[in-house]
C-alpha positions, 0 to 999 in steps of 0.5 A: 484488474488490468484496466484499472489504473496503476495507482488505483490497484496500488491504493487497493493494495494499501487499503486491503493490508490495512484492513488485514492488520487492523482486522487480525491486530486490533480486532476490527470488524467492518471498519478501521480502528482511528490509528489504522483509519489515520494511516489509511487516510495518509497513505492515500494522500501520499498515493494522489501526490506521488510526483511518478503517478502511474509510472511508479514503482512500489513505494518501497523502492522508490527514490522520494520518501514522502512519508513522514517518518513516523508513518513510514514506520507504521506502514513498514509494520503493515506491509510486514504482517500483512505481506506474508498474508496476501498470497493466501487472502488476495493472491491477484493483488499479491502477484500485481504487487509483485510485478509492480515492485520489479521496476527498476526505476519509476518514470515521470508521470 
């Protein structure tokens, strides 16, 4: 994990509490319902386009809210269900976003 890069591991992280939420919310088996499938979609669009790039915090501390309100609405309610979740399910993923949200201000990538 601590080759990948900084992006990478915080789209992996979006992705899999989409898949939890969609899973144990919707009832999905192997993919995303199309609203999750939209938000996942979205998410990693606005990942590519993040102006900090691999020197960004977590997207909730983070200065530029890029996300349309709507869809930082519905993120918020994943990460909120899903949050709690990942120390169980993917705690290496839990404790990097941990780590990642501990910086303070993101630098310019």
């Amino acid at each position: 994990m601590g080759t990948r890069s900084r992006l990478e591991r915080e789209a992996r992280t979006v992705q899999v509490m989409i898949e939890m939420f969609c899973h144990d919310r919707h009832g999905s088996q192997s993919a995303l319902c199309a609203d999750c499938q939209a938000l996942s979609d979205y998410a990693g669009d606005r990942l590519e386009r993040c102006p900090f790039q691999s020197g960004k915090t977590t997207c909730a501390k983070c200065p530029v809210h890029c996300y349309r309100p709507a869809m930082r609405e519905r993120i918020r309610e994943v990460m909120r269900y899903a949050g709690p979740r990942m120390i169980l399910r993917h705690p290496i993923l839990a404790i990097w976003h941990l780590l990642d949200g501990r910086r303070q201000e993101p630098l310019r990538g």
